[in-house]
N, C-alpha and C positions, 0 to 999 in steps of 0.2 A: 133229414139224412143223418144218420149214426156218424157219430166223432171215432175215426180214425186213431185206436191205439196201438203201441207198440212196446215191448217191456225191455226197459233200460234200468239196470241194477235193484231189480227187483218192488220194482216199480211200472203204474200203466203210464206213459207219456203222452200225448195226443199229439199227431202227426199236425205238423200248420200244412206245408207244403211238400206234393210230392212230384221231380220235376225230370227229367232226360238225366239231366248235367246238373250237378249241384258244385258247387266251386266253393271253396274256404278260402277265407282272404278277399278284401276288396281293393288290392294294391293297383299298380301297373298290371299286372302278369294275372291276375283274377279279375279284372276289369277284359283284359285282352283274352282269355281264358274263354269267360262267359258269351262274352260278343262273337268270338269266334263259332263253340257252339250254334247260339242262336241263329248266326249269318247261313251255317251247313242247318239250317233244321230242325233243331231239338231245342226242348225247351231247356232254359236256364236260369238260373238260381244264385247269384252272389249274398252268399255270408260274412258280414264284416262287422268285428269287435265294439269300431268308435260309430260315430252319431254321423259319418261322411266316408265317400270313397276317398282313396290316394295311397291312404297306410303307408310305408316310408318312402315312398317313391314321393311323397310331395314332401318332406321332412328331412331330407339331405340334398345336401351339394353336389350331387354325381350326378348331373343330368347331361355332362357337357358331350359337342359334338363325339367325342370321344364314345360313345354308348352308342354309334351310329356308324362311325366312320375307323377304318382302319387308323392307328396314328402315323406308320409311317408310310404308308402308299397312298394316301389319300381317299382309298374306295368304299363306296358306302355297302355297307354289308347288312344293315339293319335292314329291311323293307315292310312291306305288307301294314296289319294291323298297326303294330306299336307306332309306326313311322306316320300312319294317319291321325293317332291321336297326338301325337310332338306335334306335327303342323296343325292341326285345327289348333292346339293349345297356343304355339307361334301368333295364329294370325291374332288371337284373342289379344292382345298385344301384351307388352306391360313385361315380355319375356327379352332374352338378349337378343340383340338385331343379326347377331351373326346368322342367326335359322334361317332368316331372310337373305341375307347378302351373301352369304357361300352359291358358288355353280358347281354344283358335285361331280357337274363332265366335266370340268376343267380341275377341280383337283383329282379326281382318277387317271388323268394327263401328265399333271405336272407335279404333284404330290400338294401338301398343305402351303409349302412353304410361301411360293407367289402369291397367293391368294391372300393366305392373311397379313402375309408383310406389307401389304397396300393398305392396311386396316393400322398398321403400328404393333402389332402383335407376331410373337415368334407362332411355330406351330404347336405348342404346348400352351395355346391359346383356346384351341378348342376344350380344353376342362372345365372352363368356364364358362360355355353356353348354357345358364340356367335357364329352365323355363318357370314360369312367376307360380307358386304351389297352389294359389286360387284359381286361374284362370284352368289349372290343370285338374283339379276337383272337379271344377264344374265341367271342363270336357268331358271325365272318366264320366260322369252322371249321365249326361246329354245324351254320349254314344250308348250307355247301358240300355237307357229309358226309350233313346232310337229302337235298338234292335231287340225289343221285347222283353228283355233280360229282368225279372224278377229281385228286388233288391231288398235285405231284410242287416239291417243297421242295429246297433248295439246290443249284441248278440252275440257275446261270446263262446267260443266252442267247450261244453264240456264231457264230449262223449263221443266216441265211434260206436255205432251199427254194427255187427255182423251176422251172416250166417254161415259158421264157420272159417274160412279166411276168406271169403267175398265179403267185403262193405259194400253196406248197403245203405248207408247215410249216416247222418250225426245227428249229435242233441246238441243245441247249445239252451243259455240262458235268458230266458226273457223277462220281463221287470215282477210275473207273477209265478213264475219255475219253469223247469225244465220243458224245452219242447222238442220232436224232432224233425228234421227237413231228413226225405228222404229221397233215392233217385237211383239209375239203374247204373252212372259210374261218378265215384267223386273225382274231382280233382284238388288237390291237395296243395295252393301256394304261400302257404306259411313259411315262414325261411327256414325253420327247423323241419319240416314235415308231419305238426303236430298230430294230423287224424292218423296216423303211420304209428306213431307213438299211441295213441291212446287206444291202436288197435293192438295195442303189444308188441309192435314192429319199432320201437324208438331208433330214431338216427345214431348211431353208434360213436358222433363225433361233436358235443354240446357246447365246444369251447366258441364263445363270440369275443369280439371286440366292440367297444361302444363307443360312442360319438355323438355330438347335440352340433346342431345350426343353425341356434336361435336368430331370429329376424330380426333387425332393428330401422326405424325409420326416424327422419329429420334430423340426418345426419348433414351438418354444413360442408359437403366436398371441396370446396375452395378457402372457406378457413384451414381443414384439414390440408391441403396442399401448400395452406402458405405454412404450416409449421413444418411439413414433410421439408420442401425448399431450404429452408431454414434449419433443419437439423437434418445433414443429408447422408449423416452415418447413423440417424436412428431406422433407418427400414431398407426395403427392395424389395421390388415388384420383378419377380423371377420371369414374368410373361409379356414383359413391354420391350421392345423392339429399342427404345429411347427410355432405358430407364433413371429417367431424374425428372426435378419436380416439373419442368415443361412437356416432358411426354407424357406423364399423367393427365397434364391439363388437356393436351391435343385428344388423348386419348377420351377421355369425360365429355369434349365438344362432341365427338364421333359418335355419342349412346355406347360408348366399350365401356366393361367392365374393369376393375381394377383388383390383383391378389396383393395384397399390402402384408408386409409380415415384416416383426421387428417389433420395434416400439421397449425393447428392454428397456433402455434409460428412463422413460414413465412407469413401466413398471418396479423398476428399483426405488424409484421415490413413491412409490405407494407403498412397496413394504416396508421400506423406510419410515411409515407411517402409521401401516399395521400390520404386523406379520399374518395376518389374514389371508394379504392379496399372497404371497407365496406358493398358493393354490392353482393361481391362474396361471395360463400361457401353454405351450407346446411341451410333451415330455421330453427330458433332454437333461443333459449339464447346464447347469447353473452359468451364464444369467440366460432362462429358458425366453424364447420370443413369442410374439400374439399374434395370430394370425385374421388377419378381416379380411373379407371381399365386400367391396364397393357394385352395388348393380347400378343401378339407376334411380333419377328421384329422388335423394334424399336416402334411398334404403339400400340395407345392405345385408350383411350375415356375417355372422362371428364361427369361426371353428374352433368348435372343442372336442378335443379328442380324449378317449380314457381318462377315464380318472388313474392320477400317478402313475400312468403307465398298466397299472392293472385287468391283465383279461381275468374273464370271469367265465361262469358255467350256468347256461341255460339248467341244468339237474339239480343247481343249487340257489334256493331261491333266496338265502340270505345274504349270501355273500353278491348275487345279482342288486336285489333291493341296495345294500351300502352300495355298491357302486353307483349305482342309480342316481342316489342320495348323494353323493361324493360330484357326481357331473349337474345337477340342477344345484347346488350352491356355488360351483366354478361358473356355472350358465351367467347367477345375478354377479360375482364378484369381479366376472370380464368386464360387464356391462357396466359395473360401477366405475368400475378403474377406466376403462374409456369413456367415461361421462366428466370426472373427474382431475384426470390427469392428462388427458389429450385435446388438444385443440377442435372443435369441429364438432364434440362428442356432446357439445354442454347441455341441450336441448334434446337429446335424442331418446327416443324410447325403445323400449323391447314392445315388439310386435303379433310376435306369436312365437310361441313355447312349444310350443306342439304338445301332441296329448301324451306322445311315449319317446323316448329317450331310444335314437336307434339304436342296432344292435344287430352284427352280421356273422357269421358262422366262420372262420378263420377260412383264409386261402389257402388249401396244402396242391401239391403237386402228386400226394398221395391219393390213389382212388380209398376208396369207402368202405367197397363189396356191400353197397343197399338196393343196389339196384341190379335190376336183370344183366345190363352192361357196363362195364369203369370204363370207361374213357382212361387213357393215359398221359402224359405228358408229351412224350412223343408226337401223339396226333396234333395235341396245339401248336407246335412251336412249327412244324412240317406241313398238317393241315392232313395229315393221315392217306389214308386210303380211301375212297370213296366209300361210304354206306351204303346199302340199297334200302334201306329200313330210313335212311336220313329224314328229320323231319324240321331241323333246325338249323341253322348256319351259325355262329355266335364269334363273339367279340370277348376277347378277356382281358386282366390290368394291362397298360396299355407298358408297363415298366417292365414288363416278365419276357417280353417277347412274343411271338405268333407269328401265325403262317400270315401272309398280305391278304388275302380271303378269308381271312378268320377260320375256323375249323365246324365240322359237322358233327350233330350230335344223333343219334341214332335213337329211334322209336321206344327199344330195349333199356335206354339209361332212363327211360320214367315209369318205370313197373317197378316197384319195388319186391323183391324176393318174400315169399311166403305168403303175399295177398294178392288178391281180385281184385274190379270193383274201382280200385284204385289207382291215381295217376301223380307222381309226385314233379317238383318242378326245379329249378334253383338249386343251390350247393347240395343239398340230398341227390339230385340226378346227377352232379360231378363237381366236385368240390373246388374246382378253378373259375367259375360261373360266378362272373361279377358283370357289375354297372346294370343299370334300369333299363336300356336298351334290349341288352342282352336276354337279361330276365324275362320281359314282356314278348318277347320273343318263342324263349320253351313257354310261359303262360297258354299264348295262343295256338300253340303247336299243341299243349296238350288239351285243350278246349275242342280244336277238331278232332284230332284222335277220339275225345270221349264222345263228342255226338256221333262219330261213326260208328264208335263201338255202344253204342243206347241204341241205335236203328238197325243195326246189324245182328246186334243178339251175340251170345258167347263170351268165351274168357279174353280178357284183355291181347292174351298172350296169341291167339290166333285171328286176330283184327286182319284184316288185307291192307297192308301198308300201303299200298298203289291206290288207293280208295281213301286216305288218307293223305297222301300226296296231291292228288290232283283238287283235293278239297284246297288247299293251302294254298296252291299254284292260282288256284280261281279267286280267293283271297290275297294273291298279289304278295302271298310269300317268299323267300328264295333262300332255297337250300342244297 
């Protein structure tokens, strides 16, 4: 059989695979993307950079019930897919026991607050529901490998397809050159909306902010709590019900997790020692605080956020890199100075680094104009008008405000203007679209839309929405 070529910058490429649905990104939201597809029908195809599914969905700390659950009315708004792979992740154990112990009819009752105040926790407790980043990998795999879904790892994208403004697949790189996956609709869940850009349609708003969450284990929790006791103006745990050092400890008996922030006066005697550590801690005025979470076992996670305070520009790849370079030296210097100048730390290692330094597209209350529809600010806070086009329900920063049902996102905010072919997801479809819930949410919404629109034939833009609705609804969507 003749090899399959296609000419990308003037050059032959050899086609590896050509599929219904081809998905970029193997996050939450292109895991959910793909599976969605494949569940409606069509084949599918996830693309993903590193050597493993997760991409920052297993790499930050936003996984809490909060990406599920409205925060102040208690109702769960997340459903369908994404909600299937949280709990198989849940049951895999080793995640926070809250995913277990919540009744989500009784907090849509009563709101959060009874609920977790029998746990020792206010309801700004739910931020902290991690699920363990392994146990979740291996779900994203399991459910991919379950529903057929075609998976092609370290393979980064360097190319959109076109014919004309319809895409019609991408090249990326494989260890011996350029290949390409080709398919009848992409879906696009990079957080930028790379294939959108390299089709010449770039997201018009590059500014991110970045943050690390490196993991550390054999941490001694009860030495740490007898220093914490013992110095009880060096911290505060913003999310305990009892905060002083015996509700921590009740707290640790129960499997609850712990937000510890503070610890200035060790960090003052570290720089006292070398002006080095001066790098570490939360941006802020001076004496700045370190912020850790305690999970379970011995292990935990450090947050660090921007370097100096510093956003940066995806369009700019220098001043990206120093930043980069600026939060992986604060990553080891946290870790040292809690190894070194805190009780509990002495033993402790770093765990995992992860492969990329996250990095999120800034929150504005501004639409974009990238896509067929802006969403406005109104709709979130109000919960808007009904869609008939609705294909998503979502959840936004849980500090900003929102309607008690979260708000709808319409079919229209994931076409991006001047292309086919193409389905984009995350802050390119409305730039208020946070937490992983959320996300994984438009992923799978747009994963059915494209197998409808691959079976159905024609331009994105005359898809039968009701055809895409009822695929979701049978998927255990709610929108």
């Amino acid at each position: 059989m003749q090899e399959k070529l296609v000419a990308f910058t003037g050059r032959q490429v050899p086609v590896l695979v050509d599929a219904d649905v081809v998905v970029v990104g193997g996050g939450f939201s292109g895991v959910c993307a793909a599976v969605g597809a494949a569940r409606a029908g069509a084949t599918a195809i996830i693309i993903e950079r590193d050597g493993m599914l997760g991409g920052q969905s297993a790499e930050v700390y936003t996984f809490g019930l909060d990406a599920v659950i409205h925060y102040a009315s208690g109702r769960q708004v997340i459903r369908g897919l994404p909600w299937e792979i949280i709990r198989r992740t849940a049951a895999e154990g080793q995640s926070h026991p809250l995913w277990d112990r919540i009744d989500f009819e009784r907090t849509a009752r009563e709101g959060l607050e009874p609920a977790l105040g029998e746990l020792g926790l206010k309801p700004g407790g739910i931020e902290d529901a991690y699920l363990d980043p392994a146990a979740f990998r291996y779900v994203l795999q399991t459910v991919a490998d379950e529903a057929g879904v075609t998976t092609l790892l370290e393979c980064p994208l360097v190319g959109t397809l076109c014919e004309g403004d319809r895409v019609t697949g991408v090249v990326v790189q494989g260890a011996y050159g350029p290949q390409a996956v080709t398919g009848k609709v992409v879906v696009d869940t990079t957080p930028h909306a790379g294939v959108a850009a390299l089709a010449g349609k770039p997201f018009p708003h590059p500014e991110v902010y970045t943050g690390t969450h490196p993991r550390v284990a054999n941490v001694d929790i009860h030495r740490l709590i007898a220093y914490l006791r013992a110095n009880p103006d060096e911290w505060q745990d913003p999310l305990a019900l009892a905060p002083d050092a015996d509700g921590l400890a009740a707290l640790v008996e129960r499997g609850m997790s712990l937000r510890l922030t503070g610890f200035r006066a060790a960090r003052q005697r570290a720089i006292a020692a070398d002006p080095a550590y001066a790098l570490t801690g939360r941006v802020g005025e001076e004496p700045r605080p370190l912020l850790f979470f305690y999970d379970r076992d011995g292990c935990g996670t450090y947050w660090i956020a921007r370097a100096e305070g510093r956003d940066t520009r995806l369009d700019d790849p220098l001043h990206l890199s120093q930043t980069l370079a600026d939060l992986r030296r604060r990553q080891w210097l946290t870790h040292k100075l809690f190894r070194e100048y805190v009780p509990g730390f002495e033993r402790a290692h770093l765990v995992d680094m992860h492969p990329h330094i996250a990095r999120a597209l800034k929150i504005q209350k501004q639409s974009a104009g990238f896509t067929e529809y802006d969403m406005t600010w109104d709709e979130v806070v109000t919960g808007g008008s009904p869609h008939a086009d609705a294909v998503a329900r979502l959840l936004g920063h849980p500090g900003y405000g929102q309607a008690a049902d979260g708000w709808q996102l319409p079919y229209r905010a994931l076409i991006p203007k001047g292309l086919d072919g193409l389905l984009v997801i995350g802050k390119p479809a409305f730039r208020f679209i946070h937490y992983q819930g959320t996300v994984a949410a438009v992923g799978h919404a747009a994963g059915v839309a494209a197998a409808v629109a691959a079976q159905t034939g024609g331009p994105l833009r005359q898809v039968v929405v009701g055809i895409i609705q009822d695929e979701l609804r049978r998927q255990g969507a709610a929108f």
